[in-house]
C-alpha positions in Angstrom: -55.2 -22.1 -28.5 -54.3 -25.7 -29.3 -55.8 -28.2 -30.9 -56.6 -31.7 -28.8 -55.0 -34.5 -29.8 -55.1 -37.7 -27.6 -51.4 -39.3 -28.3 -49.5 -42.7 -27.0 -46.5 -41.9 -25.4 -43.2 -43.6 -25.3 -42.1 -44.4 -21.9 -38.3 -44.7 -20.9 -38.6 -42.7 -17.8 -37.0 -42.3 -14.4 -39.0 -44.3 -12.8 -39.7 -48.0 -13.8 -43.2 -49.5 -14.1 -43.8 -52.6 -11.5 -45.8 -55.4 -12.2 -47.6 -54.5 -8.4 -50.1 -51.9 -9.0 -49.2 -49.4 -7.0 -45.4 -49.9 -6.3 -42.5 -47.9 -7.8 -40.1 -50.6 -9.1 -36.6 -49.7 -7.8 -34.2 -48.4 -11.1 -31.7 -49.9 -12.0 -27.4 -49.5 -13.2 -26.8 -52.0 -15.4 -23.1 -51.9 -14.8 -23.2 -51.2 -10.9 -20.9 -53.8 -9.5 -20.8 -52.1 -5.7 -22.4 -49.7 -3.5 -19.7 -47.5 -5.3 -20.6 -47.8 -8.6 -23.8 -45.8 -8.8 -25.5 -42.5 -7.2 -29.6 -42.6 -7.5 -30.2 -46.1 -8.8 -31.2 -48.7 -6.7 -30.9 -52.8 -6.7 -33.1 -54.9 -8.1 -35.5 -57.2 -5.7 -34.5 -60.5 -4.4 -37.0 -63.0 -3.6 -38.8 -63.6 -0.5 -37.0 -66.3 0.5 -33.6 -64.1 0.4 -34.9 -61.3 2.7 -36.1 -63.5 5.6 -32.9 -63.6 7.0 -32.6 -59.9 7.6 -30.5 -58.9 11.0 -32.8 -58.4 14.0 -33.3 -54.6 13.9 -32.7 -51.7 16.1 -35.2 -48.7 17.7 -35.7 -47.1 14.1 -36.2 -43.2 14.0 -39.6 -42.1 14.3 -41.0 -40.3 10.7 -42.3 -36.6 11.2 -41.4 -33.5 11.8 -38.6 -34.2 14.6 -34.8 -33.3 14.7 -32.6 -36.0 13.6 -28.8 -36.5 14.1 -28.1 -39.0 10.6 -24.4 -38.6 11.7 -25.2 -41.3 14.2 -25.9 -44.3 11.9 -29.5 -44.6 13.6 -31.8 -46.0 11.3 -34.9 -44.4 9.7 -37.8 -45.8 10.0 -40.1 -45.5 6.4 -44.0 -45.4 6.2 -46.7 -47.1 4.6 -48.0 -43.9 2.1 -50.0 -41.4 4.3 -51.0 -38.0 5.1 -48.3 -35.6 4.6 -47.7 -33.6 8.2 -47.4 -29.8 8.0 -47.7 -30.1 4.2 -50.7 -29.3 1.4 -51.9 -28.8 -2.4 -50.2 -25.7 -4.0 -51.1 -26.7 -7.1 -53.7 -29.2 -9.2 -54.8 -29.1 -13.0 -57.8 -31.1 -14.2 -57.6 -33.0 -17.1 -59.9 -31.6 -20.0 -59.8 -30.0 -23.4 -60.3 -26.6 -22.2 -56.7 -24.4 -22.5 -55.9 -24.3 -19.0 -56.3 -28.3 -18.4 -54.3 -30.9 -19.5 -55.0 -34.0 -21.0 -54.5 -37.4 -21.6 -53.4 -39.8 -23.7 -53.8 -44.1 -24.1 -51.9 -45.8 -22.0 -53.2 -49.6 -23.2 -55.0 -51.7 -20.9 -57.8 -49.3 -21.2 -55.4 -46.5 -18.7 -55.2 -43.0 -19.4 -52.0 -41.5 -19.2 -51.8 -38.0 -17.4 -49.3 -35.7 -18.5 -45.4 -36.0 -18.3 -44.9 -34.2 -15.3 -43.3 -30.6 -15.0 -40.8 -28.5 -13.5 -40.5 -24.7 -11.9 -38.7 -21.9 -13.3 -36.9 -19.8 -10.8 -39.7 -16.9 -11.5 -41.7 -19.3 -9.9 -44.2 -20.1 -13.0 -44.6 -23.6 -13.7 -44.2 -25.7 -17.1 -45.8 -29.0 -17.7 -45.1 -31.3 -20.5 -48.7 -31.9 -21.7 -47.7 -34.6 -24.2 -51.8 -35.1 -25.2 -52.2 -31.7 -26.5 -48.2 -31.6 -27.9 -47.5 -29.0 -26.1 -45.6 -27.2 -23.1 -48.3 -25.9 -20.5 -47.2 -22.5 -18.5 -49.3 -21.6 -15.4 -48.3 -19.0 -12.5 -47.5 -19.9 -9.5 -50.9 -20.2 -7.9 -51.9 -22.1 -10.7 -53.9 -20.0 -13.1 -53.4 -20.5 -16.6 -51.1 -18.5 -18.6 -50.5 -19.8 -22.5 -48.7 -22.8 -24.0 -46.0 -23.5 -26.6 -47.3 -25.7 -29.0 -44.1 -28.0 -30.2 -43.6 -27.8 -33.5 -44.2 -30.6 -35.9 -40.5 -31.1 -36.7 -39.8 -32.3 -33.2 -43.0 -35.1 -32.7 -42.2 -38.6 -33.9 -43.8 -39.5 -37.2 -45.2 -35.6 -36.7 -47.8 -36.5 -33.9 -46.3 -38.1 -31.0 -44.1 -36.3 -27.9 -40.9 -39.0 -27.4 -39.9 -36.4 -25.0 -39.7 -36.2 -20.8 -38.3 -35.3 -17.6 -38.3 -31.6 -17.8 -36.1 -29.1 -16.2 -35.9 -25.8 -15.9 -32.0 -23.6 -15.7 -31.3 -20.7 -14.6 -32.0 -18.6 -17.5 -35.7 -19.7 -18.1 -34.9 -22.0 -20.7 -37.0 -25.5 -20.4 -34.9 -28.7 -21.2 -36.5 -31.9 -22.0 -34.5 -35.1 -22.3 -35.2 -37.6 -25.6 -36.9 -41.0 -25.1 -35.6 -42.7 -28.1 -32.6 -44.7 -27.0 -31.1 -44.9 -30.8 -31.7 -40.9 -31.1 -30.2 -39.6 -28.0 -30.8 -35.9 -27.8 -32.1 -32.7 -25.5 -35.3 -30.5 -27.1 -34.7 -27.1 -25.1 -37.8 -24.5 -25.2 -36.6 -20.5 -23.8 -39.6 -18.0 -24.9 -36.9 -15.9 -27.5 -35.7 -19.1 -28.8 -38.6 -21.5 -29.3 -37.8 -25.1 -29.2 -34.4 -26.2 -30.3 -33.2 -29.5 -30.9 -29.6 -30.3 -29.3 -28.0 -33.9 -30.2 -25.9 -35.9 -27.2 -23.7 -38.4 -28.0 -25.0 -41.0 -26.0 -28.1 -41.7 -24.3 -28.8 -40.1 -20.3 -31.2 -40.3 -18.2 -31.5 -37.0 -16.8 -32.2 -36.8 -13.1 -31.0 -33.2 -12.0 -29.5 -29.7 -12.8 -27.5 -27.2 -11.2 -29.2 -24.6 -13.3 -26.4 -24.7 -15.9 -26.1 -28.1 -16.0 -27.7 -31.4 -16.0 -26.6 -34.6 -14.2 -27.8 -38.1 -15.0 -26.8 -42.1 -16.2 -25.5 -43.1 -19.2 -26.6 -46.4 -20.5 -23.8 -48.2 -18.8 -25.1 -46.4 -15.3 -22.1 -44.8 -15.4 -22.6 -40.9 -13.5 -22.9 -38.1 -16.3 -22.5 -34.3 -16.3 -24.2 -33.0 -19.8 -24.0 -29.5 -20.9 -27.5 -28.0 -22.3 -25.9 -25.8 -24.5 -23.3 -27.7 -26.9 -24.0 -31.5 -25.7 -20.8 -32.0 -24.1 -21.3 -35.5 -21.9 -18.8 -36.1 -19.5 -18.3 -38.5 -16.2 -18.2 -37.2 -13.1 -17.8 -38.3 -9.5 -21.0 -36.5 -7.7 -24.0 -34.3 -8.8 -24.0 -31.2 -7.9 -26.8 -29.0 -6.8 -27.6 -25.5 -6.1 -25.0 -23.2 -4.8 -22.6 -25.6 -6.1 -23.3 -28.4 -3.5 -21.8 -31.9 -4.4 -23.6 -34.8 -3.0 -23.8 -38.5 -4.2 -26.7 -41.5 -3.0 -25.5 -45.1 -3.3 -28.4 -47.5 -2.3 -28.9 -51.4 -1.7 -31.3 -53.3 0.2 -31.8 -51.6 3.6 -29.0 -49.0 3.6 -28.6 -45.6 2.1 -25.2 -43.9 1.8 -25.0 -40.1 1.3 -22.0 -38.2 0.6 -21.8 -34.5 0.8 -18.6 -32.8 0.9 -16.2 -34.8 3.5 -19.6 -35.8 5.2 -20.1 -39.3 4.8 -23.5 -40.8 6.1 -24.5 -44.5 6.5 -28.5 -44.5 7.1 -30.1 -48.1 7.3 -33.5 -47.8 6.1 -36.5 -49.8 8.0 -40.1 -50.5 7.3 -42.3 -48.6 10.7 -44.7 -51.4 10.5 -42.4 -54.1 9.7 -38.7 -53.3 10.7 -37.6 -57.1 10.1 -38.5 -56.5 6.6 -36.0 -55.7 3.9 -36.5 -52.2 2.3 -35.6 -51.9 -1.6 -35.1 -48.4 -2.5 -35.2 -45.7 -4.8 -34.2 -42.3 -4.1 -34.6 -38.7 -5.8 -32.5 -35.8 -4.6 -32.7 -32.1 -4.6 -30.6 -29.5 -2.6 -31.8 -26.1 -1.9 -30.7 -22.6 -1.7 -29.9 -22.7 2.4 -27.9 -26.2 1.1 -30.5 -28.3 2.7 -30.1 -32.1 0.6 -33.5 -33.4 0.2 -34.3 -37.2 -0.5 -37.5 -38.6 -1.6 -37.0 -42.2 -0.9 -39.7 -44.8 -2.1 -39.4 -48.4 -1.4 -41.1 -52.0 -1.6 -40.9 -54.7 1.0 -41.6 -58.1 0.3 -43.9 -60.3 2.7 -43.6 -63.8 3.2 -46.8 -64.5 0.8 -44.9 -63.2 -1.8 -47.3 -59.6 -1.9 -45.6 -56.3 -1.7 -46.5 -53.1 -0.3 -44.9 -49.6 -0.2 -42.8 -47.5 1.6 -41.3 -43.6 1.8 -40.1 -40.9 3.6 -38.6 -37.7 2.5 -35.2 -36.8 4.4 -34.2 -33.4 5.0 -30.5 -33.2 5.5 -28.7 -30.2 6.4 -24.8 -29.7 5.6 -23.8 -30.6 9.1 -25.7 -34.1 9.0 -28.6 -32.9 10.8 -32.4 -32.8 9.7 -35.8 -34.0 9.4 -37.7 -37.0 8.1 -41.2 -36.5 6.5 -43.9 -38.7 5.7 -44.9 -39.0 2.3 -48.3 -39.1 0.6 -48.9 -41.8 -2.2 -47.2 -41.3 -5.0 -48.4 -43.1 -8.1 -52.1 -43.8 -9.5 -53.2 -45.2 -12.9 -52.9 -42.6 -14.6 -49.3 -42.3 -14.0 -46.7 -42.2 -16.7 -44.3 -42.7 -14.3 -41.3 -41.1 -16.5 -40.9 -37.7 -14.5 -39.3 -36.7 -11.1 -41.4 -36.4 -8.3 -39.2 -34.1 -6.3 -38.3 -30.4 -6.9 -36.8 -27.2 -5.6 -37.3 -23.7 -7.6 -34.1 -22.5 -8.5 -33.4 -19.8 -5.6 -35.7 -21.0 -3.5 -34.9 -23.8 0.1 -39.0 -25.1 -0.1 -39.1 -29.1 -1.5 -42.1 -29.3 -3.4 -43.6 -33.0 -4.4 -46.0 -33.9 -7.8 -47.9 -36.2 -8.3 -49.9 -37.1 -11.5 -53.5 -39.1 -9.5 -56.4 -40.6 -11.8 -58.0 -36.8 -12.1 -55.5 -34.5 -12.1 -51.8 -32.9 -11.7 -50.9 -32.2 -8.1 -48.2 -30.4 -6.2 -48.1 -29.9 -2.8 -45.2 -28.1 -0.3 -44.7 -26.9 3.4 -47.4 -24.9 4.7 -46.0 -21.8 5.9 -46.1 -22.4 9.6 -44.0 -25.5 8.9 -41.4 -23.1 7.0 -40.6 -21.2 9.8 -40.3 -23.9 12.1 -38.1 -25.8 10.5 -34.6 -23.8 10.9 -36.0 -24.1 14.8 -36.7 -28.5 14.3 -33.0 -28.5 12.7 -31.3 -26.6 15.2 -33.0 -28.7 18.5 
């Protein structure tokens, strides 16, 4: 049993809050000089004025479930948030001071903050950083509640606030949560025989995925990182790598995303379905499966000519060979939204993408329904 304590959280996250209610604010490399320079980051927004010269474009791809050749440079066509195709709610925890529900914390403005989203261990429970009750949240796989670990006093700034996010879960069970204090860079890993250990990094990262041994991310300069969990060994590295060993590596700008797995280069120009003159500014998250399937939650803003913004995403499913799927995505941010946690996730073992969201009532998660499962090796091979 824990005790409820409302907290204010510090927030250095993944994702960057936008002025635009609503929008997810593209992140940033503060030393990306070319496409070449960074993997996951994305641009930061020109002005209205600077996108209304964008090239006439071409017959965009069509979002759903259809097969889609990305070898051929076509471009994908993103959507305005909406109703996820084939897809639905695995997961949701209320927010409340009962055990099994997690709570929330001040976000200023009069906002509540949900909790600091959560990852999947490869048994297929589920840990969530509930940084209001100061604690790590365990629940099976349907959802039913399980028990907590309460972190210990030792770890909470000024011995009541969680300066901790972005978790991830390796291979052995173990639960790795990245620091938020820029000054104190450091990993706080929770396994049940261990407890919570404390693990110091030389230099800052922003942790965006993990092999299950490792974890890949940015170093302040934006340069790419590999970090090791288990002595705090940083080191730069070329490409991420992802389950089964699988390299890959995202470079974004406005209107084009570049994907390199392997000797398989693709150049996919991103477009707006509504408004395919309009310049799309990315941001991507990327998780490969088991079957080596590279999944890529893109979000994006466009900018109208008034000066107002609106979003737009997709999820790409891209198969070793180039081949895949584009999905519709659902909206991804309320006000409750801490925004300093991955959206995107894969169990470790597992090929099924699963997508979280953290809405005004409650913790979501939603994946494939099963009749979209096993369809899709048929949608990939035409």
């Amino acid at each position: 049993m824990f005790k409820p304590i409302l907290v204010l959280i510090g927030v250095t996250g993944l994702l960057v809050a936008c002025a635009t209610p609503g929008i997810e604010a593209p992140s940033v490399s503060p030393s990306a000089t070319s496409s070449s320079d960074v993997a996951t980051t994305s641009p930061t927004v020109p002005s209205a004025a600077s996108t209304a010269t964008s090239a006439a474009p071409t017959t965009p791809t069509i979002p759903g479930h259809a097969t889609v050749d990305f070898t051929a440079g076509e471009p994908v066509a993103l959507t305005a948030p909406s109703e996820m195709t084939g897809w639905g709610e695995t997961l949701a925890l209320p927010y409340g001071e009962f055990p099994g529900q997690v709570g929330v914390s001040p976000g200023g403005d009069g906002l509540e903050w949900g909790p600091s989203y959560g990852t999947q261990l490869p048994d297929g429970t589920w840990w969530i950083l509930d940084t209001a009750h100061l604690r790590l949240a365990h629940y099976a796989e349907d959802g039913r509640y399980l028990d907590d670990a309460l972190i210990p006093e030792e770890h909470l700034a000024l011995g009541s606030y969680v300066q901790y996010q972005s978790p991830q879960a390796l291979a052995d069970g173990s639960v790795v949560l990245q620091s938020t204090t820029i000054d104190n860079p450091g990993l706080l890993r929770f396994s049940a025989d261990a407890g919570f250990t404390r693990l110091d990094l030389p230099v800052h990262v922003g942790v965006r995925a993990t092999d299950g041994r490792r974890l890949f991310g940015f170093n302040e300069a934006g340069a790419q990182v590999r970090v090791d969990p288990l002595n705090g060994d940083v080191a730069p590295v070329e490409t991420f790598a992802g389950q089964a060993g699988a390299p890959y590596r995202l470079d974004v700008q406005p209107g084009l995303l570049h994907v390199q797995r392997g000797d398989l280069k693709l150049r996919i120009p991103l477009q707006s379905a509504d408004e395919p003159a309009a310049t799309v500014h990315p941001a991507v998250e990327a998780v490969t499966g088991s079957d080596g399937v590279l999944h890529i939650l893109v979000t994006g803003i466009i900018e109208h000519a008034d000066g107002e913004a609106s979003d737009v995403s997709g999820l790409l499913s891209i198969d070793e060979e180039g081949r895949g799927t584009v999905q519709s995505v659902r909206p991804l941010t309320s006000s409750a939204d801490p925004g300093d946690g991955a959206h995107l996730g894969i169990r470790l073992g597992n090929d099924r993408p699963w997508l979280m969201t953290v809405d005004d009532d409650a913790l979501r998660v939603y994946g494939p329904l099963p009749e979209l499962v096993e369809s899709l090796p048929e949608l990939v091979e035409g």
